[in-house]
MOPAC internal coordinates of N, CA, C and O (Angstrom, degrees):
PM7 1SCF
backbone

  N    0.0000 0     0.00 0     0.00 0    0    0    0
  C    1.4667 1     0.00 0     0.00 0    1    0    0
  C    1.5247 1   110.29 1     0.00 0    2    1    0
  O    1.2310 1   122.08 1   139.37 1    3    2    1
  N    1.3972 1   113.63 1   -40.63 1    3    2    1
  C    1.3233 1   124.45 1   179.45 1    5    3    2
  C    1.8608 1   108.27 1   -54.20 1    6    5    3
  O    1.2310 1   126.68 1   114.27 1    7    6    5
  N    1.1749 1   104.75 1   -65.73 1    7    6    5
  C    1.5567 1   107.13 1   176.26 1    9    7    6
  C    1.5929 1   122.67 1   -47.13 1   10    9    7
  O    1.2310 1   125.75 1   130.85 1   11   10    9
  N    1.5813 1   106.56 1   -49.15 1   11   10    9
  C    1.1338 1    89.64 1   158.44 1   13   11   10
  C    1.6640 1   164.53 1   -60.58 1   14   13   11
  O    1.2310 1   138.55 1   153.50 1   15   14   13
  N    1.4597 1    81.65 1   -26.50 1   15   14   13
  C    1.8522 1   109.24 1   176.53 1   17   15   14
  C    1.3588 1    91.25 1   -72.16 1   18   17   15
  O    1.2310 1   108.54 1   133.00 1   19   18   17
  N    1.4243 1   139.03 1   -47.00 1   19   18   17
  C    1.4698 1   137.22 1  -164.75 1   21   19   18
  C    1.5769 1    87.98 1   -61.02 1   22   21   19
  O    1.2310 1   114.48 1   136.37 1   23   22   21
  N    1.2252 1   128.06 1   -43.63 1   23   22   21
  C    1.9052 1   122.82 1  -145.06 1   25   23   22
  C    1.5183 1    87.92 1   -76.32 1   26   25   23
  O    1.2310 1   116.76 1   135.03 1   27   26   25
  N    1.3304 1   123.76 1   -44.97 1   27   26   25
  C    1.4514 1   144.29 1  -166.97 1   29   27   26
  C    1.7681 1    99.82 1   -54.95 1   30   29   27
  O    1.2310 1   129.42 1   122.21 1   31   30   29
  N    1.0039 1    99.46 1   -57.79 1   31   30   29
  C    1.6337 1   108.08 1   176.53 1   33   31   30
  C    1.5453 1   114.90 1   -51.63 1   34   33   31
  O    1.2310 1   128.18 1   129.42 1   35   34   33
  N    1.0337 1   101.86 1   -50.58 1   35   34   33
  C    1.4322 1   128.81 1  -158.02 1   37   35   34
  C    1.3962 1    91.38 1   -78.05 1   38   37   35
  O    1.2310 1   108.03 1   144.47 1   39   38   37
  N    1.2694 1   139.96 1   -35.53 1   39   38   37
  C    1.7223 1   134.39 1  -179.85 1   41   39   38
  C    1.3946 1    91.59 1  -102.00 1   42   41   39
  O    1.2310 1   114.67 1   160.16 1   43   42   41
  N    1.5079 1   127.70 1   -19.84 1   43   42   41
  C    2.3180 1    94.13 1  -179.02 1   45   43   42
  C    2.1784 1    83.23 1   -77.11 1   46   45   43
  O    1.2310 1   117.40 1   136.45 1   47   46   45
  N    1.1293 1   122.54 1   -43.55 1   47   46   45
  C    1.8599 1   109.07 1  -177.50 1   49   47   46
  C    0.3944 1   130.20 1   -34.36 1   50   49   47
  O    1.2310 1   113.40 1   133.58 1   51   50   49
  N    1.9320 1   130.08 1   -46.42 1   51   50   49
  C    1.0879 1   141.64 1  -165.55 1   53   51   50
  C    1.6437 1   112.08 1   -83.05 1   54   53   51
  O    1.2310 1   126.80 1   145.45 1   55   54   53
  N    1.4867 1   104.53 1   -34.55 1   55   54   53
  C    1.6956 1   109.21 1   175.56 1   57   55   54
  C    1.2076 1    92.03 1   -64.50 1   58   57   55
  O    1.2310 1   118.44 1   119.77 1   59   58   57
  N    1.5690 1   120.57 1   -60.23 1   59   58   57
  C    1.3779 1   100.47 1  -159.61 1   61   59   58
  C    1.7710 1   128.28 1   -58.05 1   62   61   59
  O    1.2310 1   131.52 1   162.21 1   63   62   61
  N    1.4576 1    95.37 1   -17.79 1   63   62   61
  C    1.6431 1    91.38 1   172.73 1   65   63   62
  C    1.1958 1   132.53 1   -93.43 1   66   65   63
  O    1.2310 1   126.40 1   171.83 1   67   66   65
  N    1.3955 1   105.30 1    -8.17 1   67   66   65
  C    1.5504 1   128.09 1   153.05 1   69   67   66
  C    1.5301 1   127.73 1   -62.75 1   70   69   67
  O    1.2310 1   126.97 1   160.03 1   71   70   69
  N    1.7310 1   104.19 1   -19.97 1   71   70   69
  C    1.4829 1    99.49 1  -166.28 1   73   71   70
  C    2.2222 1    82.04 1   -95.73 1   74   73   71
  O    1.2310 1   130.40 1   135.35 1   75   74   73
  N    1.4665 1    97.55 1   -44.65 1   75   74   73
  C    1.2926 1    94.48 1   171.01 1   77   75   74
  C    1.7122 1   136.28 1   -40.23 1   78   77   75
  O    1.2310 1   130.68 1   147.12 1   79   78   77
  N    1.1080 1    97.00 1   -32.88 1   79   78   77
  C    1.7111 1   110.46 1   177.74 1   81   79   78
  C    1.4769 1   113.79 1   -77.03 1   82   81   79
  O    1.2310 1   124.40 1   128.01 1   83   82   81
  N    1.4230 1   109.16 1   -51.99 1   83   82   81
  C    1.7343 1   120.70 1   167.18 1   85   83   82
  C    1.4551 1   113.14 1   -59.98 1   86   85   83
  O    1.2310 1   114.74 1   158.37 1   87   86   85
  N    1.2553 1   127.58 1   -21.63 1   87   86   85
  C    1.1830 1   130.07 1   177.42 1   89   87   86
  C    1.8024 1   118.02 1   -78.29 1   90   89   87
  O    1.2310 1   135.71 1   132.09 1   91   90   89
  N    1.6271 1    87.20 1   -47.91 1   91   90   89
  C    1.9463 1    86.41 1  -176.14 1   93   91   90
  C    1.9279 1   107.06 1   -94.11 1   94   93   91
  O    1.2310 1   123.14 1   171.65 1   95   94   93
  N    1.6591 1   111.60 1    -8.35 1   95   94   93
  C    1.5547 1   108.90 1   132.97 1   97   95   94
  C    1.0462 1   133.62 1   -22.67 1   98   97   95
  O    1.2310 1   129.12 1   104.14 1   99   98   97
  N    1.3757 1   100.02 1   -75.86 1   99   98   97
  C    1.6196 1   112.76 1  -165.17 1  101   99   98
  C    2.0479 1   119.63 1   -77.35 1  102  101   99
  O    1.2310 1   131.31 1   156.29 1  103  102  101
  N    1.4479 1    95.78 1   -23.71 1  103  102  101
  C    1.3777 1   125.21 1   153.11 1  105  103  102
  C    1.6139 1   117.37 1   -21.28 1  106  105  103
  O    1.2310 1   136.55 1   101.93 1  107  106  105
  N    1.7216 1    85.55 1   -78.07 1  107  106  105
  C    1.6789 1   122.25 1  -174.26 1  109  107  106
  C    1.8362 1    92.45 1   -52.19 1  110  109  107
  O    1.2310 1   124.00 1   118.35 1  111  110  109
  N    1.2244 1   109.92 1   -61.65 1  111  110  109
  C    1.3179 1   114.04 1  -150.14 1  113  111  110
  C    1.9965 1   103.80 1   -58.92 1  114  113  111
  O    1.2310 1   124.15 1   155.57 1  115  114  113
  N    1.1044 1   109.65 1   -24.43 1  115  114  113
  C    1.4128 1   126.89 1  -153.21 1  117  115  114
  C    1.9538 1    96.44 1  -107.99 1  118  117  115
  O    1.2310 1   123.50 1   150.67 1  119  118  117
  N    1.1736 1   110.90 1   -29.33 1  119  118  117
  C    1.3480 1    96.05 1   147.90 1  121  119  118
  C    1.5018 1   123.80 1   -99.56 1  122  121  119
  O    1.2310 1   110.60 1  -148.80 1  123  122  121
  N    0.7714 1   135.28 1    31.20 1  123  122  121
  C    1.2711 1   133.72 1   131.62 1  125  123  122
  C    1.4707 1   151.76 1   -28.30 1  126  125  123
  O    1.2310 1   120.38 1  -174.15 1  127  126  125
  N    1.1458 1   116.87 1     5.85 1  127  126  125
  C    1.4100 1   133.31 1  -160.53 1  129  127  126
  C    1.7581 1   108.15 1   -97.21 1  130  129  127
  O    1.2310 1   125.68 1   178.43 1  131  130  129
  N    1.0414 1   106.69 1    -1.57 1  131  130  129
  C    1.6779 1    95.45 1   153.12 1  133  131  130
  C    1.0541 1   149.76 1   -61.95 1  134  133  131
  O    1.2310 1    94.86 1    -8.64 1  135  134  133
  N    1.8181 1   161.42 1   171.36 1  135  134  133
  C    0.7859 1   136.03 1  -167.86 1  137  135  134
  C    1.5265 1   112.64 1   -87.03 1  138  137  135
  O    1.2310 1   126.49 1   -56.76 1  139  138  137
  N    1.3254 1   105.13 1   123.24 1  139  138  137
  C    1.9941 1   120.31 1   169.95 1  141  139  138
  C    1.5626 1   111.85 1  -101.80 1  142  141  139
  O    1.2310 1   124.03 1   -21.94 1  143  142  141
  N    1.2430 1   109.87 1   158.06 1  143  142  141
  C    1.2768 1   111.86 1   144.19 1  145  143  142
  C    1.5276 1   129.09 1  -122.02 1  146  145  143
  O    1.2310 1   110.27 1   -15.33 1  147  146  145
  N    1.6509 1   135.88 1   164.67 1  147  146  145
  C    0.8646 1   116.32 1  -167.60 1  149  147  146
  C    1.2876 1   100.48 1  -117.35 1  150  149  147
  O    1.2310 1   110.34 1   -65.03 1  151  150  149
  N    1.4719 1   135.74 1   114.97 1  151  150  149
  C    1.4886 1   132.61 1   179.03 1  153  151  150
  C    1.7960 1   103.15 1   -60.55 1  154  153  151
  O    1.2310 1   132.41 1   -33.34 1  155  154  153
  N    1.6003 1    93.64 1   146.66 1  155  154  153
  C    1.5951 1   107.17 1   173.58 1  157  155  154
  C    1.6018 1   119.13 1    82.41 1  158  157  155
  O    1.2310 1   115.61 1  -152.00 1  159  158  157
  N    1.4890 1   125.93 1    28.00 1  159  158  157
  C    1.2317 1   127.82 1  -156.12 1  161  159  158
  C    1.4536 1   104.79 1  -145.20 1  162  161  159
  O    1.2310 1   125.08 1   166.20 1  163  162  161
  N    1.3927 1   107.85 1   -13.80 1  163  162  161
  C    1.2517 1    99.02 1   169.53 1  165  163  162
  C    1.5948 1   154.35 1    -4.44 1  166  165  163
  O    1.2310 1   134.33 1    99.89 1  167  166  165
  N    1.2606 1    89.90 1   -80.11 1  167  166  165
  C    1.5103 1   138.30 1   162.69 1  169  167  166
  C    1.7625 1   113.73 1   -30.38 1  170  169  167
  O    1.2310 1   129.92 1   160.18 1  171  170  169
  N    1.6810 1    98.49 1   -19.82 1  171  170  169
  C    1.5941 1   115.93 1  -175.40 1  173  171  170
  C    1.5129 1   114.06 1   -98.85 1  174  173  171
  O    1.2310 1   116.71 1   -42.56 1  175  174  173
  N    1.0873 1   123.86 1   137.44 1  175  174  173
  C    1.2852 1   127.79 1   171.69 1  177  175  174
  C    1.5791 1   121.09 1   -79.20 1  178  177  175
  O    1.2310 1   109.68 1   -13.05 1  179  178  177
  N    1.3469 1   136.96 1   166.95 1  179  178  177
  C    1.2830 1   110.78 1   177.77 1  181  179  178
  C    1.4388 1    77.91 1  -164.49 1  182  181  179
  O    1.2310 1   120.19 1   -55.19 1  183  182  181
  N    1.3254 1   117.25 1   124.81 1  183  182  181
  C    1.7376 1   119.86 1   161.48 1  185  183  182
  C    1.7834 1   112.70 1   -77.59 1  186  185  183
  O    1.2310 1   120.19 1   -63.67 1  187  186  185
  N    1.2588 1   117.25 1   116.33 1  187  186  185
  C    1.8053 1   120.93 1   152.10 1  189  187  186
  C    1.1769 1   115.81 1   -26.43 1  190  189  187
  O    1.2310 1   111.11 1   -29.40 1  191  190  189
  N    1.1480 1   134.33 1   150.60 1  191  190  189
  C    1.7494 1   121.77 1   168.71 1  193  191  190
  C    0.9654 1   113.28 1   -94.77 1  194  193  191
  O    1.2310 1   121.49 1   148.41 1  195  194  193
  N    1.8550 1   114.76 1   -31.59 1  195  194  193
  C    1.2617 1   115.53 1   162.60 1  197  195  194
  C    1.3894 1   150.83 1   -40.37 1  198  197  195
  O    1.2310 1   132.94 1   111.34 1  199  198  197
  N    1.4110 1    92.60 1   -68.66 1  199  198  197
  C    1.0171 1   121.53 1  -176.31 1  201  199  198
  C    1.7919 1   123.33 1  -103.79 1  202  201  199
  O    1.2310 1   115.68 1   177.26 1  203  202  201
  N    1.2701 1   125.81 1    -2.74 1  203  202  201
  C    0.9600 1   134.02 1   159.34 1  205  203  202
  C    1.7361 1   108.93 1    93.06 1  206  205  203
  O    1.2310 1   120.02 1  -175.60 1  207  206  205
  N    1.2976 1   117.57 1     4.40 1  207  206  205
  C    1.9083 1   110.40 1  -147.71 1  209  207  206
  C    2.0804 1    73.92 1  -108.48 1  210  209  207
  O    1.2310 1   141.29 1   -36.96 1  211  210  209
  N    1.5547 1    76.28 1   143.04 1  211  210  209
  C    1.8147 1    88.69 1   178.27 1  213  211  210
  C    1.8751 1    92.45 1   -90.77 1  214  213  211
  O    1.2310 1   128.87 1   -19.77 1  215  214  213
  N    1.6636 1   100.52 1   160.23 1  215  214  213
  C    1.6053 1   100.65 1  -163.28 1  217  215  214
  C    1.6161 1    80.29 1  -145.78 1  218  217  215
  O    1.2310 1   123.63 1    -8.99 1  219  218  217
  N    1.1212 1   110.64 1   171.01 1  219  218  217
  C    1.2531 1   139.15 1  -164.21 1  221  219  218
  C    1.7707 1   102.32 1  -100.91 1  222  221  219
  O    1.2310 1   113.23 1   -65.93 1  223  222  221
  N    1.2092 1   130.40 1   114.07 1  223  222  221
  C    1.6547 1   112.00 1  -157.40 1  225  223  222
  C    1.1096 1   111.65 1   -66.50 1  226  225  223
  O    1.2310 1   124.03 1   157.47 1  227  226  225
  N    1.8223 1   109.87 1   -22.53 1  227  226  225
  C    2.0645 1   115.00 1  -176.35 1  229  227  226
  C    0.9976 1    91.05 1   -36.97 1  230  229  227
  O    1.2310 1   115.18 1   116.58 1  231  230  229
  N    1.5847 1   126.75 1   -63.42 1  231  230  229
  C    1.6854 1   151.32 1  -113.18 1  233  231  230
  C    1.5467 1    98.70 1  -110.64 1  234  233  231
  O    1.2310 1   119.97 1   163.22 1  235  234  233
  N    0.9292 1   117.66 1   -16.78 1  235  234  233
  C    1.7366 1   103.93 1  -179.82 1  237  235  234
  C    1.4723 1   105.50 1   -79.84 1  238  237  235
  O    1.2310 1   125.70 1    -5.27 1  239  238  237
  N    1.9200 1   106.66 1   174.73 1  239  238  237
  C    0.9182 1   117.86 1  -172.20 1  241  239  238
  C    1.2868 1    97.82 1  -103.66 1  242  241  239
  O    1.2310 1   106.65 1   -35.74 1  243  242  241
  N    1.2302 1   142.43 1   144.26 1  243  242  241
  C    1.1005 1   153.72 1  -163.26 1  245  243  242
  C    1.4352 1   120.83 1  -104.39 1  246  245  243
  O    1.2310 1   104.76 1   -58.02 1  247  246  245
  N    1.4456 1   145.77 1   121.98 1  247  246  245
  C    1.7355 1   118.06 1   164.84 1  249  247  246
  C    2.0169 1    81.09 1  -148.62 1  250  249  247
  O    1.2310 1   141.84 1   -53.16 1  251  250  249
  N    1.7678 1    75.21 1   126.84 1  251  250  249
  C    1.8657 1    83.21 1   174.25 1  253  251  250
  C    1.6418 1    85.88 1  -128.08 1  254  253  251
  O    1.2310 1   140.62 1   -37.03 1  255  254  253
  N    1.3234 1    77.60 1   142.97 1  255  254  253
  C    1.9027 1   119.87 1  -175.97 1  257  255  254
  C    1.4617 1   108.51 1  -121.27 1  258  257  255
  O    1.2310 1   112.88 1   -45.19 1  259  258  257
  N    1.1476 1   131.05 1   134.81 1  259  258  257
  C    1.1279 1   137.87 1  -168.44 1  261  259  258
  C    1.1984 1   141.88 1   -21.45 1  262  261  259
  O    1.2310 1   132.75 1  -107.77 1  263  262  261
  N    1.8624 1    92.96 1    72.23 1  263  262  261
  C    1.4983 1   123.08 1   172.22 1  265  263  262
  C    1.7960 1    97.03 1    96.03 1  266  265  263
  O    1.2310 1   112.61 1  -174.65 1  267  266  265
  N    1.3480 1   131.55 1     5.35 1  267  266  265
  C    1.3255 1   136.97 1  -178.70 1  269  267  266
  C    1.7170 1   105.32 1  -113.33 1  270  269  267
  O    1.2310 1   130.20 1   -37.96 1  271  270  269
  N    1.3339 1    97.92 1   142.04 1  271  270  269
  C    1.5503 1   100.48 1  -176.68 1  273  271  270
  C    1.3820 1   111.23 1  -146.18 1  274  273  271
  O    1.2310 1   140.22 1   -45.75 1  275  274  273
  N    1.7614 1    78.38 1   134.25 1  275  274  273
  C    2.1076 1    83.13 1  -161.17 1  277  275  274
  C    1.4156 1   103.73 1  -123.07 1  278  277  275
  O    1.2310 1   116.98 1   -10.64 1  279  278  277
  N    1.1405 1   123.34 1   169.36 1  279  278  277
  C    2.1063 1   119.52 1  -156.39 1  281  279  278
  C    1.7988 1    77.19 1  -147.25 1  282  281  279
  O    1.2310 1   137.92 1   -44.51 1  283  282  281
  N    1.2140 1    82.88 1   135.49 1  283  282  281
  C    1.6080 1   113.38 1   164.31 1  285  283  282
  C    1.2373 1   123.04 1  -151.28 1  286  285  283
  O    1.2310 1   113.77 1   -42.62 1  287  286  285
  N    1.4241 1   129.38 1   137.38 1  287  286  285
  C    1.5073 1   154.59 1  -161.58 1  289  287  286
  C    1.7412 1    93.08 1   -44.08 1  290  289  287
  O    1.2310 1   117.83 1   123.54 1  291  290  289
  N    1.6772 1   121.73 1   -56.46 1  291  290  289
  C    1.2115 1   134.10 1  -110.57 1  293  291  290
  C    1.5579 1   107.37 1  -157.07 1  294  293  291
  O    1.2310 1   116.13 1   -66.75 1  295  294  293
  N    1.3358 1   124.96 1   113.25 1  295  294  293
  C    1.5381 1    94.76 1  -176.33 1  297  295  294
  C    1.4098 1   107.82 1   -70.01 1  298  297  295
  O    1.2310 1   118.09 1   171.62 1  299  298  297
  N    1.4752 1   121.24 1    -8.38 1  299  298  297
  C    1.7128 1   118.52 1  -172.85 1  301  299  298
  C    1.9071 1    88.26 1   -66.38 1  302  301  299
  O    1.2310 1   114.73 1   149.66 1  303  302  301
  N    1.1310 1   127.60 1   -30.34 1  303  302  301
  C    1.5961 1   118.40 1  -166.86 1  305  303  302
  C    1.8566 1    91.95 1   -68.17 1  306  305  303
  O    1.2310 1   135.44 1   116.48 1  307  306  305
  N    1.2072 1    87.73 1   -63.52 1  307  306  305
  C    1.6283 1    94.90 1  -167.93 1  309  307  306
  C    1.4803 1   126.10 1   -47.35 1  310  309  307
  O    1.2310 1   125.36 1   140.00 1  311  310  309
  N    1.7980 1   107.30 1   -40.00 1  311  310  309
  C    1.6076 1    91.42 1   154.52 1  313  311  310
  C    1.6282 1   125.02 1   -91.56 1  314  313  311
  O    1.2310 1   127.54 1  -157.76 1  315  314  313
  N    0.9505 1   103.09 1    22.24 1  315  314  313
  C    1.7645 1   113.13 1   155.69 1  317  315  314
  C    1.0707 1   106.65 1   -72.52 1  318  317  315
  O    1.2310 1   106.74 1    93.35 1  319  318  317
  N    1.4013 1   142.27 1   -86.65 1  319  318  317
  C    1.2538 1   147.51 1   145.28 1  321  319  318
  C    1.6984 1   120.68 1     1.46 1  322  321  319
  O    1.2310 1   121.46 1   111.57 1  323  322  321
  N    1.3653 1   114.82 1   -68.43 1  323  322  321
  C    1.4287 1   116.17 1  -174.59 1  325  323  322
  C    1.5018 1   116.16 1  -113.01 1  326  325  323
  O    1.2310 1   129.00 1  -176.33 1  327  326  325
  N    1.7463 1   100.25 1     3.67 1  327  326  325
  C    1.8713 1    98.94 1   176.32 1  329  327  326
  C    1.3282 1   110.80 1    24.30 1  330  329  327
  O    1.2310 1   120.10 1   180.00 1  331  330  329

């Protein structure tokens, strides 16, 4: 009985630190909305919404919002947009 209650323990911990890890994962991923760039993309155009000026996608500023990703010239455009 003893061994088992230990195994029992020992698998609700492990979920629980598994659900914990996927949780402050997915966290991380979702604050994310600062400015990135993406190497190798250059070559791509990307219109501002703001401001209208086409940008180079390496070179834009980046802010993705839930699972959507938007390119702007400028972070002054981008917190225009999302202040």
């Amino acid at each position: 009985m003893g061994l088992a209650r230990l195994f029992l323990w020992g698998l609700l911990f492990y979920g629980l630190w598994k659900m914990a890890k996927h949780f402050f994962t997915l966290r991380e991923r979702l604050r994310s909305t600062a400015s990135q760039t993406e190497p190798g993309v250059d070559d791509v155009l990307v219109k501002d919404p703001v401001c209208g000026a086409m940008v180079p996608k390496g070179q834009a500023v980046i802010h993705r919002s839930w699972g959507k990703t938007t390119y702007f010239c400028s972070e002054a455009c981008r917190d225009k947009k999302f202040g």
